[in-house]
N, CA and C atoms as a LAMMPS dump frame, in Angstrom:
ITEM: TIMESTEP
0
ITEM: NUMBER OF ATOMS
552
ITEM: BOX BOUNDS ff ff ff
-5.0000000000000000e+02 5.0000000000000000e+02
-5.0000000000000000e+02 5.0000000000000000e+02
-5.0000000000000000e+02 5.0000000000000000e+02
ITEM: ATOMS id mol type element x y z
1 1 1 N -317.157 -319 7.062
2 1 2 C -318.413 -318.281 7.194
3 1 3 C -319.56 -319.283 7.129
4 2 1 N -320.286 -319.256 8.188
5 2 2 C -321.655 -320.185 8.257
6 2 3 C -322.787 -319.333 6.977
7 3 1 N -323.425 -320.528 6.498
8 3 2 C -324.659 -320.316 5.693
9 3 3 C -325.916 -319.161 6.368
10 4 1 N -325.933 -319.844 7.349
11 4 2 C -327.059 -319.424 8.372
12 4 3 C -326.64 -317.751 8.51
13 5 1 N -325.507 -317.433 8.554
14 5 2 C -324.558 -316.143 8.888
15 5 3 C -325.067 -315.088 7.987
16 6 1 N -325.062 -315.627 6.511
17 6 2 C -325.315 -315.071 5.444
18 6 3 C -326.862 -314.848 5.452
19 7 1 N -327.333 -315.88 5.537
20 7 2 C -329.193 -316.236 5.709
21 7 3 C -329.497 -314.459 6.452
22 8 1 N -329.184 -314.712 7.793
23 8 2 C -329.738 -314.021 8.81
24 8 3 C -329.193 -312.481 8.69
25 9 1 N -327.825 -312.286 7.613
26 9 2 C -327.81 -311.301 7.657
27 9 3 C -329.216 -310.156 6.515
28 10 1 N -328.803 -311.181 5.497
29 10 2 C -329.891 -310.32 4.242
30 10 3 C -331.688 -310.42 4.801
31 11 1 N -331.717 -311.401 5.934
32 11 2 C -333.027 -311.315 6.354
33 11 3 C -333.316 -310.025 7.093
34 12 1 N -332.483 -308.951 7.465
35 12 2 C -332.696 -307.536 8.119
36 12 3 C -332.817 -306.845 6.732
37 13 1 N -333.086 -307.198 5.988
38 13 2 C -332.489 -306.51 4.542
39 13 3 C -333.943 -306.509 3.93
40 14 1 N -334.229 -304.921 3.09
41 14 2 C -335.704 -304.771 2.301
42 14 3 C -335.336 -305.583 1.035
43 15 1 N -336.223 -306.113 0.212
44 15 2 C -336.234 -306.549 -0.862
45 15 3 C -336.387 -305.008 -1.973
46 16 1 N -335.082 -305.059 -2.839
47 16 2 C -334.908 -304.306 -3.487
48 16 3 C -333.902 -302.791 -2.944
49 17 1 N -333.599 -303.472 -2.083
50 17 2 C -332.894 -302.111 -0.921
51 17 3 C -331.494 -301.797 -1.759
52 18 1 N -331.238 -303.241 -1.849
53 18 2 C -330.059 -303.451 -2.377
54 18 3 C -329.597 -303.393 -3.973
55 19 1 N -328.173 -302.357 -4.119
56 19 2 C -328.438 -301.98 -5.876
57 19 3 C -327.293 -303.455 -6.142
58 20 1 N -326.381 -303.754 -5.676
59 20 2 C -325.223 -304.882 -6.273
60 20 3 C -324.5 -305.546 -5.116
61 21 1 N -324.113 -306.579 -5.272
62 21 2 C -323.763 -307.494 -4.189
63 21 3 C -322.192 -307.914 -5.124
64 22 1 N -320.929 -307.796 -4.282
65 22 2 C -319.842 -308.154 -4.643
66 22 3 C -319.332 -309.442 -3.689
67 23 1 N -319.045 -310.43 -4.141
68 23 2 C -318.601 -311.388 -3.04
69 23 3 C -317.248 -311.924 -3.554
70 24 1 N -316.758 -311.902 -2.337
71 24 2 C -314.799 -311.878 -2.572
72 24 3 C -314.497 -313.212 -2.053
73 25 1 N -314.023 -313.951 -2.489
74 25 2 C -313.313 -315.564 -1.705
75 25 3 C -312.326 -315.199 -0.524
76 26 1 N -312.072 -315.906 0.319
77 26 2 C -310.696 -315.849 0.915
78 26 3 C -310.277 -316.738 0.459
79 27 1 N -308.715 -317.194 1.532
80 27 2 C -307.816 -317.221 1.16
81 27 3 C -307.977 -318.968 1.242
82 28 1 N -306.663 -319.647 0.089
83 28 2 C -307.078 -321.23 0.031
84 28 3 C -306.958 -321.494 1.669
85 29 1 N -306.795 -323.14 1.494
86 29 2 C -307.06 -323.833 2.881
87 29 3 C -305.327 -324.581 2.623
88 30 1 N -304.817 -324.425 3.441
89 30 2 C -303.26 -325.118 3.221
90 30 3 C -303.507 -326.565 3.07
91 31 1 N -302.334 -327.231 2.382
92 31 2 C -302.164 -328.709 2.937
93 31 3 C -303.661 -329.103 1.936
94 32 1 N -304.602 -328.537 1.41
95 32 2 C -305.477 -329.38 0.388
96 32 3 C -304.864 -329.721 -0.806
97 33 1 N -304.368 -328.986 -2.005
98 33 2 C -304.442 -329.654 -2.919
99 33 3 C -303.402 -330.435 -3.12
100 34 1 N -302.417 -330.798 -2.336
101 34 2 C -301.246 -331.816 -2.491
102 34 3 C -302.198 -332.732 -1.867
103 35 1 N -303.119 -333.64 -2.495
104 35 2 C -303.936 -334.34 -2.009
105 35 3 C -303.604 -335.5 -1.71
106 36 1 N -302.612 -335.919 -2.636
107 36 2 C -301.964 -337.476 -2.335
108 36 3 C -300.958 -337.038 -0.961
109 37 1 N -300.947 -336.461 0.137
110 37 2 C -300.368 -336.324 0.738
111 37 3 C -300.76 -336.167 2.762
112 38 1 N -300.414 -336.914 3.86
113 38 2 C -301.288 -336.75 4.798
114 38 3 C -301.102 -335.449 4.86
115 39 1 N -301.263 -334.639 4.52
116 39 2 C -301.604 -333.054 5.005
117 39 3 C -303.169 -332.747 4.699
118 40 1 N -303.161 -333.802 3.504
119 40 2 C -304.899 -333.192 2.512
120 40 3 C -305.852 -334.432 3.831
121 41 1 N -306.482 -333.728 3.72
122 41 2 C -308.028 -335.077 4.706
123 41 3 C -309.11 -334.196 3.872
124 42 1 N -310.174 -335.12 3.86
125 42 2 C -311.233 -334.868 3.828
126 42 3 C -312.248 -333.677 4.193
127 43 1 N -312.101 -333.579 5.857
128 43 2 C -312.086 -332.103 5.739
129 43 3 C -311.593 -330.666 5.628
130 44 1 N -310.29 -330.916 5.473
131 44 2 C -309.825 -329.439 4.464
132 44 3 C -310.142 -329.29 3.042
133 45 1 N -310.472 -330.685 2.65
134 45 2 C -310.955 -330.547 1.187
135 45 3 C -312.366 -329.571 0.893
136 46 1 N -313.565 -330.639 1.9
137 46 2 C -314.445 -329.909 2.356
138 46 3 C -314.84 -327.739 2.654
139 47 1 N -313.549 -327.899 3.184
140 47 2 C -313.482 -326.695 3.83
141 47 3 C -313.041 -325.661 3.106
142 48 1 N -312.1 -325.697 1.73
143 48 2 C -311.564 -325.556 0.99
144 48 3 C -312.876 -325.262 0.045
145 49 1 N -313.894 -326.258 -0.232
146 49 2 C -314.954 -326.243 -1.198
147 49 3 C -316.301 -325.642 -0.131
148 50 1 N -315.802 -325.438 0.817
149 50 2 C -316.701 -324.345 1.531
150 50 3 C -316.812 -322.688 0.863
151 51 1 N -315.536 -322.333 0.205
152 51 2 C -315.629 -321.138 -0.161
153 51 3 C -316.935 -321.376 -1.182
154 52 1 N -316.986 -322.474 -2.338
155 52 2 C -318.431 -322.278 -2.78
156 52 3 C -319.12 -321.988 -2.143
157 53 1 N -319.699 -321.896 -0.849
158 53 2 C -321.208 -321.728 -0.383
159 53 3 C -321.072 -320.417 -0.041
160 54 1 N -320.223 -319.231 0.096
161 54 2 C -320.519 -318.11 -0.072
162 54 3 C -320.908 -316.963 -0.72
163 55 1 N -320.712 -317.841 -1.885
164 55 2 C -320.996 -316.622 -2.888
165 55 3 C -322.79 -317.752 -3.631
166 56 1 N -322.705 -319.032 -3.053
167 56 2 C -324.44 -319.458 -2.996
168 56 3 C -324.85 -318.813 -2.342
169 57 1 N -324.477 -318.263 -1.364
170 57 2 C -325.379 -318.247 -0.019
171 57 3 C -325.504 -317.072 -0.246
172 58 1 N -324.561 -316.192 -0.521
173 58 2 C -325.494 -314.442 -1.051
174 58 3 C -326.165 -314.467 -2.112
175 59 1 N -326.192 -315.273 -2.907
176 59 2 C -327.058 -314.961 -4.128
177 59 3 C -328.262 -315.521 -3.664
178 60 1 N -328.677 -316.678 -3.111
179 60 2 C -330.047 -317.477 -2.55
180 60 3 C -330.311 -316.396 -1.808
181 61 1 N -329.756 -315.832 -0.853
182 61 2 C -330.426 -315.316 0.216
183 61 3 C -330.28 -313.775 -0.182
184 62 1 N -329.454 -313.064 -1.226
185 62 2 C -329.72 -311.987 -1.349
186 62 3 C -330.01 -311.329 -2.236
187 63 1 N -330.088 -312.482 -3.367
188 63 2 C -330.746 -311.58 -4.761
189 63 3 C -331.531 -310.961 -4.656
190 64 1 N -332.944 -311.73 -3.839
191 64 2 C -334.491 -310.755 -3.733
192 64 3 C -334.227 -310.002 -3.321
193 65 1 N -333.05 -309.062 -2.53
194 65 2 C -333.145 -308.081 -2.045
195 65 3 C -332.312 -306.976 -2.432
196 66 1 N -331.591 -307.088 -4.057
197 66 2 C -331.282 -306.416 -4.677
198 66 3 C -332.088 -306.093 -5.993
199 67 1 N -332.237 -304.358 -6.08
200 67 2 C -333.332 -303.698 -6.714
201 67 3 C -333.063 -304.644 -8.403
202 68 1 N -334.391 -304.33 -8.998
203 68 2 C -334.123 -304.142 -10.407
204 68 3 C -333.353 -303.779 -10.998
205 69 1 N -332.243 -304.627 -11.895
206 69 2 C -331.239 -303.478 -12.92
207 69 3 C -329.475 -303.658 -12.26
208 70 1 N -330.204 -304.475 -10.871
209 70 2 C -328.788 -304.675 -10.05
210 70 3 C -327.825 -305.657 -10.661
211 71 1 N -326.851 -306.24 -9.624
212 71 2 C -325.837 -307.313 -10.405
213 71 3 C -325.486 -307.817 -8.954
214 72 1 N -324.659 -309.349 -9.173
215 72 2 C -324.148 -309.481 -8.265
216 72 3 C -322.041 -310.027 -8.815
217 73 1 N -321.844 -309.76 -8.277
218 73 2 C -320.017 -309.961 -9.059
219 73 3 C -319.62 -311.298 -7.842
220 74 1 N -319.029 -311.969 -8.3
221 74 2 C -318.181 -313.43 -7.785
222 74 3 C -316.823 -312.924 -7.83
223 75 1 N -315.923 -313.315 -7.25
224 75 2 C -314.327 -313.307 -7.371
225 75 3 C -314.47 -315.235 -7.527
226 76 1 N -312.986 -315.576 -8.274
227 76 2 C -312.687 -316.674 -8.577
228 76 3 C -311.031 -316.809 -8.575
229 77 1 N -310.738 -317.263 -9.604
230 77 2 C -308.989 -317.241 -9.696
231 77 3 C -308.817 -317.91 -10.908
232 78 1 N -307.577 -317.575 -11.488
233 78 2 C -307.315 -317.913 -12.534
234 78 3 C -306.597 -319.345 -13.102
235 79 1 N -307.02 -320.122 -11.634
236 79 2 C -306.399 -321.566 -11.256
237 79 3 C -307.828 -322.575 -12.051
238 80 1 N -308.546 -322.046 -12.493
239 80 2 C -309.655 -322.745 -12.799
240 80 3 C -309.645 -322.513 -14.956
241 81 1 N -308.613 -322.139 -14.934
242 81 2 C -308.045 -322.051 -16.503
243 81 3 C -307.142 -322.823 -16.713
244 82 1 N -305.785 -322.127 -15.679
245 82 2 C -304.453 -321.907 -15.589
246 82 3 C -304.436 -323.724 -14.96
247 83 1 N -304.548 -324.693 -15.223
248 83 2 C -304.252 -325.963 -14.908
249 83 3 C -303.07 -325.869 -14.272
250 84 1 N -302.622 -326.303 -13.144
251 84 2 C -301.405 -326.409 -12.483
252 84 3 C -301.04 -327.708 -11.362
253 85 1 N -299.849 -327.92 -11.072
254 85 2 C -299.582 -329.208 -10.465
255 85 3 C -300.045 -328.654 -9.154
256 86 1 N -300.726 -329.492 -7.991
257 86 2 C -300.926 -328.767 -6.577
258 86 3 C -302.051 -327.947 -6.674
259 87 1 N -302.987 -327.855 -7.657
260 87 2 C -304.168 -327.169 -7.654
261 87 3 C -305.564 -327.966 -8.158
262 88 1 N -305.408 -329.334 -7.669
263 88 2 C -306.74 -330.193 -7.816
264 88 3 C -307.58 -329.953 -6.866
265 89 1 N -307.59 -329.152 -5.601
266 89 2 C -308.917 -328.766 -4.984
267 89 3 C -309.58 -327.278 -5.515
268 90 1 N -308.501 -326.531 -5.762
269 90 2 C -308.71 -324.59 -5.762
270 90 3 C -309.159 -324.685 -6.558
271 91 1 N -308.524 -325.234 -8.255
272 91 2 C -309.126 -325.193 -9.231
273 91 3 C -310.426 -325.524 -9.498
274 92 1 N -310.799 -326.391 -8.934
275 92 2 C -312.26 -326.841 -9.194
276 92 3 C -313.296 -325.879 -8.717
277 93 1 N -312.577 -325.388 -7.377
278 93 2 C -313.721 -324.395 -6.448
279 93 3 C -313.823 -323.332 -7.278
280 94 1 N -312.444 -322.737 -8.136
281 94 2 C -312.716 -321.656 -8.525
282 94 3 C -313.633 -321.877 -9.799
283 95 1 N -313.818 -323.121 -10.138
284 95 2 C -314.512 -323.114 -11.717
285 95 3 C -316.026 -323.364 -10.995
286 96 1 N -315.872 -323.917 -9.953
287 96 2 C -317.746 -323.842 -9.579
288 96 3 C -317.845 -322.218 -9.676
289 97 1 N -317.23 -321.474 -8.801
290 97 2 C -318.005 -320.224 -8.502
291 97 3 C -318.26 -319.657 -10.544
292 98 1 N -317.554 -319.885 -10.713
293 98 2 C -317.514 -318.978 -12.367
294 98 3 C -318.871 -319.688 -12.97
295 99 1 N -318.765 -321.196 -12.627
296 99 2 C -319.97 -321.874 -13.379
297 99 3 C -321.551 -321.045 -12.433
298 100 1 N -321.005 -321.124 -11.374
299 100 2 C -322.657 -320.268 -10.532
300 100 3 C -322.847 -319.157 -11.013
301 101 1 N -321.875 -318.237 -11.434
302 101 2 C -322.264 -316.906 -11.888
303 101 3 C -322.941 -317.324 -13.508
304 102 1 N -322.462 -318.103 -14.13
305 102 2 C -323.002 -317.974 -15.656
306 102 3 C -324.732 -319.027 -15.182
307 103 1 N -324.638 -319.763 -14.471
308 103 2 C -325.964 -320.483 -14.052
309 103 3 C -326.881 -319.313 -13.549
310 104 1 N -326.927 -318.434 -12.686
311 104 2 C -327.222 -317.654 -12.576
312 104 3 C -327.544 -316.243 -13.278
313 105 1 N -326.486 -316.357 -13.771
314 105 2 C -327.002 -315.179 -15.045
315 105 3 C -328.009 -315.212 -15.829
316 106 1 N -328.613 -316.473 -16.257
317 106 2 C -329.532 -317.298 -17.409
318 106 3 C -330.898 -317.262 -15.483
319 107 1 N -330.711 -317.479 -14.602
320 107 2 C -331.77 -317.641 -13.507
321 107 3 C -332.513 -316.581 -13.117
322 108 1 N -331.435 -315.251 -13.313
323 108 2 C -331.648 -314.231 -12.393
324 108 3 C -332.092 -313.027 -13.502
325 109 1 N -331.744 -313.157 -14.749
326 109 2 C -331.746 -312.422 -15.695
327 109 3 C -333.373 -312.108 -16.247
328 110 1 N -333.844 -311.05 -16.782
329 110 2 C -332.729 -310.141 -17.243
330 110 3 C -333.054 -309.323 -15.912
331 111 1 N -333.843 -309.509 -14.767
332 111 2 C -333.782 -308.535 -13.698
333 111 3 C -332.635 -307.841 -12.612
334 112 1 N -331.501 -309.075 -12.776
335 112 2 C -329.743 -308.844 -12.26
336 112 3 C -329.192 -309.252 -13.302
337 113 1 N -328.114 -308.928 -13.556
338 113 2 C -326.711 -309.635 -14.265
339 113 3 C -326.265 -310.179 -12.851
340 114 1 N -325.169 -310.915 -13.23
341 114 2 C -324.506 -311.959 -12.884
342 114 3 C -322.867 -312.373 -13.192
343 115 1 N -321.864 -312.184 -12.638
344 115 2 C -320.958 -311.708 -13.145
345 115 3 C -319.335 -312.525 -12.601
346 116 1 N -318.256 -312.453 -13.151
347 116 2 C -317.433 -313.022 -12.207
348 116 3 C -315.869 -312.647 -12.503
349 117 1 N -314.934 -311.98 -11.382
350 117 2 C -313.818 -311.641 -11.797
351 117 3 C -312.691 -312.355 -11.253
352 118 1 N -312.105 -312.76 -12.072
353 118 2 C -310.832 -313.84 -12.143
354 118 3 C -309.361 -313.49 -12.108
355 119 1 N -309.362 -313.087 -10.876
356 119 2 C -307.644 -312.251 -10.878
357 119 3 C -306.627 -313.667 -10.87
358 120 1 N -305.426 -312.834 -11.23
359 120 2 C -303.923 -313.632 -10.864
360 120 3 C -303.283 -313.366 -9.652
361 121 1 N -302.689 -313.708 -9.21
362 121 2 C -301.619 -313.214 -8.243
363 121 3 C -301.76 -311.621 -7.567
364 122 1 N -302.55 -311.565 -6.839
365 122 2 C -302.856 -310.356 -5.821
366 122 3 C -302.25 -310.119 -4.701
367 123 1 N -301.528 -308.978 -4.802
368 123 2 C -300.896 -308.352 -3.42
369 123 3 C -301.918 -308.233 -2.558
370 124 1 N -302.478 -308.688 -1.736
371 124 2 C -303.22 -308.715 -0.755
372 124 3 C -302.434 -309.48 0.826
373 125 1 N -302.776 -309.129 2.161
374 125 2 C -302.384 -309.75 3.338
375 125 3 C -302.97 -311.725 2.866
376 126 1 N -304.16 -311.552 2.425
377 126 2 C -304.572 -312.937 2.243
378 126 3 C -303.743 -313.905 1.39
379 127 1 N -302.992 -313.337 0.591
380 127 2 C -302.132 -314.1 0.253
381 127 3 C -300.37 -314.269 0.587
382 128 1 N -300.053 -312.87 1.217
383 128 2 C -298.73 -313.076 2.047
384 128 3 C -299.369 -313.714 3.349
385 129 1 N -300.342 -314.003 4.111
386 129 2 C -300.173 -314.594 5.416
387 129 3 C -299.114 -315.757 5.805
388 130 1 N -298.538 -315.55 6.55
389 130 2 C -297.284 -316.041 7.123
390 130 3 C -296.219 -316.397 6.832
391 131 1 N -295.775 -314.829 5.133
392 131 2 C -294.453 -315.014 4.915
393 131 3 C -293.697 -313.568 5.095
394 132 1 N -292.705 -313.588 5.559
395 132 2 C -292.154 -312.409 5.422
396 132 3 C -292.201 -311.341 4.372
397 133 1 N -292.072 -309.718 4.781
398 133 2 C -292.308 -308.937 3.642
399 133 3 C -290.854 -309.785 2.564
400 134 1 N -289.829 -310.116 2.909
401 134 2 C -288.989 -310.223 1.663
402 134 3 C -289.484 -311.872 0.938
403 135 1 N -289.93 -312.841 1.699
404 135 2 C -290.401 -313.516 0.826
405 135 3 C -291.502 -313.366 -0.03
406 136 1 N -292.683 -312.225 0.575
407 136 2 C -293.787 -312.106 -0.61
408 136 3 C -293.495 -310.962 -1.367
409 137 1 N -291.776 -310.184 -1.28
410 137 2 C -291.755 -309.621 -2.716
411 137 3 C -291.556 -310.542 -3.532
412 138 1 N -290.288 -311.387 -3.095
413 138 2 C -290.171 -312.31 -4.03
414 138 3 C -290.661 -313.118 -4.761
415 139 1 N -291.671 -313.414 -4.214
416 139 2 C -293.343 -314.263 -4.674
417 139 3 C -293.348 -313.461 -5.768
418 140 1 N -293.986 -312.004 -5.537
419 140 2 C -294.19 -310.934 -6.516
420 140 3 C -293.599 -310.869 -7.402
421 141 1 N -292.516 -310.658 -6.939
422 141 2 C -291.612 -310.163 -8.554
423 141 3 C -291.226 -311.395 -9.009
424 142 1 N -290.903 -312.617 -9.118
425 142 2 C -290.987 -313.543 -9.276
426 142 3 C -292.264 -314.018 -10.637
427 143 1 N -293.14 -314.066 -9.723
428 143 2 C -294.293 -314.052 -10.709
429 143 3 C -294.728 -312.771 -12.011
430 144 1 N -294.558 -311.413 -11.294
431 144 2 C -294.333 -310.433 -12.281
432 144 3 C -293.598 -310.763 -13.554
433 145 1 N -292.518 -311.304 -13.424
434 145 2 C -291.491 -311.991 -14.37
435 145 3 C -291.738 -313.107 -15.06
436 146 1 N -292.921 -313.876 -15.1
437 146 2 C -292.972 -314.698 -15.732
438 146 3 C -294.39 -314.213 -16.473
439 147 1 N -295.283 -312.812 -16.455
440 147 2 C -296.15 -312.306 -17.147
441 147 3 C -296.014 -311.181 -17.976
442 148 1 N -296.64 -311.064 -19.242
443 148 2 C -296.402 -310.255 -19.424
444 148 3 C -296.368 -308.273 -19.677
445 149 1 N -297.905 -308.775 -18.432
446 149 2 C -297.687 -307.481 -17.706
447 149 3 C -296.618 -306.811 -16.303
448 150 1 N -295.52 -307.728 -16.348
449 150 2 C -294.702 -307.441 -15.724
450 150 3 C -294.493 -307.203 -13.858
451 151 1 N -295.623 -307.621 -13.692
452 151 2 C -295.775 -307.347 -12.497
453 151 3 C -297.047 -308.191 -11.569
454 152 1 N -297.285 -308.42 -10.304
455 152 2 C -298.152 -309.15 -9.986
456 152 3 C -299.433 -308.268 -10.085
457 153 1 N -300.709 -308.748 -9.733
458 153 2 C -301.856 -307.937 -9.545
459 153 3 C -302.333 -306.836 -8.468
460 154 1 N -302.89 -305.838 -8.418
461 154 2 C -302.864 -304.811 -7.276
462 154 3 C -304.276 -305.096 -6.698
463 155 1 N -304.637 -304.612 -5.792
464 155 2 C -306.523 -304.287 -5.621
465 155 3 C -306.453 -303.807 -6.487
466 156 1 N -306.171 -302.343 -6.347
467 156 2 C -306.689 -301.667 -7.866
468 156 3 C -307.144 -302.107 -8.959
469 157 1 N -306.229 -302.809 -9.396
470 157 2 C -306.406 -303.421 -10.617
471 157 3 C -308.031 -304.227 -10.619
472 158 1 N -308.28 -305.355 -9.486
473 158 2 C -309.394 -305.72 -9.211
474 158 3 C -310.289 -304.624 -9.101
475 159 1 N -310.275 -303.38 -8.335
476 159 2 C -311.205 -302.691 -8.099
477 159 3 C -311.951 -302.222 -9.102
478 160 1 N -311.26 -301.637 -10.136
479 160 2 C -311.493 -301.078 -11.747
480 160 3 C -312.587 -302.28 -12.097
481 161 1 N -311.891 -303.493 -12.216
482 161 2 C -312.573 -304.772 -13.2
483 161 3 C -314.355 -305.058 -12.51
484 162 1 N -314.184 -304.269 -11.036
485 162 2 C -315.578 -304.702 -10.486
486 162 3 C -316.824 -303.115 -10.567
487 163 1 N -315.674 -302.838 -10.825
488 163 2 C -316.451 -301.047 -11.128
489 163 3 C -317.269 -301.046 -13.178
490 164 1 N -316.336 -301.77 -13.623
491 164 2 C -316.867 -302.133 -14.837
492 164 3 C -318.004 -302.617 -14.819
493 165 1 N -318.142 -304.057 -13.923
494 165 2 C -318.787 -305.245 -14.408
495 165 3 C -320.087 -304.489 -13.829
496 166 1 N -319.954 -303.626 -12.729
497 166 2 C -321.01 -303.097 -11.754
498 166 3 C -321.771 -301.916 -12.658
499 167 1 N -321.039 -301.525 -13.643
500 167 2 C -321.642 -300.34 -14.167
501 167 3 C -321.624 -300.757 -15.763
502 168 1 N -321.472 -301.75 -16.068
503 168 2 C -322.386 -302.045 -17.593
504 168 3 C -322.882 -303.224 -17.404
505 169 1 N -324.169 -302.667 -18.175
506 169 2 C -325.508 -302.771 -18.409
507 169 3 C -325.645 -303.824 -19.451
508 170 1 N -324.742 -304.38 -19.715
509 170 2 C -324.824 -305.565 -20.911
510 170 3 C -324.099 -306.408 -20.563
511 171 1 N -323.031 -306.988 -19.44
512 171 2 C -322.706 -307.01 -19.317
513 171 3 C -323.068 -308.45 -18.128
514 172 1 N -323.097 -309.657 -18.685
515 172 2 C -323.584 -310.629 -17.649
516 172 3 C -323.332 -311.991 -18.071
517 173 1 N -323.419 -312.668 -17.161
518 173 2 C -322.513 -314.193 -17.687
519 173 3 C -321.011 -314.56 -18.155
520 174 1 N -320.266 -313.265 -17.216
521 174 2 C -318.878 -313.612 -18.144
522 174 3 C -318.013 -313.522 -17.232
523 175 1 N -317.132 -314.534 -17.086
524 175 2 C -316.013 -314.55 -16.562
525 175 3 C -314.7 -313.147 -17.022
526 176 1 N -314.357 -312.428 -16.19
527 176 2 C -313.486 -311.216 -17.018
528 176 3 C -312.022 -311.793 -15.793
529 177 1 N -310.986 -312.856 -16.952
530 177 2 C -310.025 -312.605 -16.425
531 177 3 C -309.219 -310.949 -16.326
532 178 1 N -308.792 -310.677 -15.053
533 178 2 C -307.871 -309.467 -14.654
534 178 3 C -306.606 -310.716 -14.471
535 179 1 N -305.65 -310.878 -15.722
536 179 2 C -304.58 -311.392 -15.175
537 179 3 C -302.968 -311.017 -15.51
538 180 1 N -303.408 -310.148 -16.254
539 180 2 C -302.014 -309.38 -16.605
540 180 3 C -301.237 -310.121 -17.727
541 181 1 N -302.182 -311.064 -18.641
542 181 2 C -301.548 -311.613 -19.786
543 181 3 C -301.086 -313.076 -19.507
544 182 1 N -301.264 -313.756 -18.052
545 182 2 C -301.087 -314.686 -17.31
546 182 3 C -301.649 -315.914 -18.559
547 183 1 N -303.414 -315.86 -18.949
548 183 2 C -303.576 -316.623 -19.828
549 183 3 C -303.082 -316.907 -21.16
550 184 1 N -301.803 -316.173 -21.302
551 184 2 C -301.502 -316.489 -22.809
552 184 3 C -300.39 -317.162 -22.399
């Protein structure tokens, strides 16, 4: 997603039109974080740390145009806790976005909150893309099995955690892992 994309969209947009802004990451960039490896270059790294500029680029360009009292919610991942081998690009991206939401919270406050939700392992197409349904059960249950909520993450589950963050009122500067017990 271009900057300019984002720019030009909230520029059709009234200041204050808007009650909350949710911004969702996609999906990693392959072949980055095995970095010692020719698969990683420079620009997939880049491209990879491109997902930061989307959730900049709605807040620069669309805070003013969410009312008083509003919020804006970040998605992140739980790779920016969860230290893991093969996650020296994701991890970092995901700890910028968490660090922009709490920078922001202290910028934007107290007229928005500022907010950020940190799932685990989500059944989503964005993360089965280009494996078979029986390899991304196995992903699933796989991972289900090593948490101890037993199972991988749903939307749902995300949906609830952004319906929260969207509807309390005290509620700003905080990372809310959704991970099913993943961090313990």
């Amino acid at each position: 997603m271009q900057v300019s994309n984002v720019e030009a969209f909230f520029a059709k947009r009234e200041a204050g039109s808007l009650h909350h802004l949710v911004v969702t990451l996609g999906p990693a960039v392959e072949g980055v974080d095995k970095i010692f490896t020719s698969e990683s270059t420079i620009d997939k790294v880049q491209k990879q740390f491109g997902k930061f500029n989307v959730p900049w680029a709605v807040a620069k360009y669309g805070a003013e145009k969410v009312a008083n009292g509003g919020s804006i919610v970040f998605f992140s991942g739980t790779l920016s806790r969860a230290i893991m081998k093969n996650a020296s690009c994701l991890g970092p991206v995901n700890a910028a976005v968490e660090c922009l939401a709490k920078c922001l919270a202290l910028e934007l406050g107290p007229r928005l909150r500022v907010n950020c939700v940190s799932p685990t392992l989500t059944r989503t197409s964005a993360v089965t893309g280009g494996m078979t349904p029986e390899q991304a059960e196995g992903m699933f249950t796989g991972f289900g099995k090593s948490i101890p909520a037993g199972r991988a993450g749903e939307v749902e589950d995300m949906g609830h955690a952004v319906a929260f963050l969207l509807t309390n009122n005290f509620m700003t500067g905080h990372v809310l892992p959704v991970d099913g017990g993943k961090a313990m």
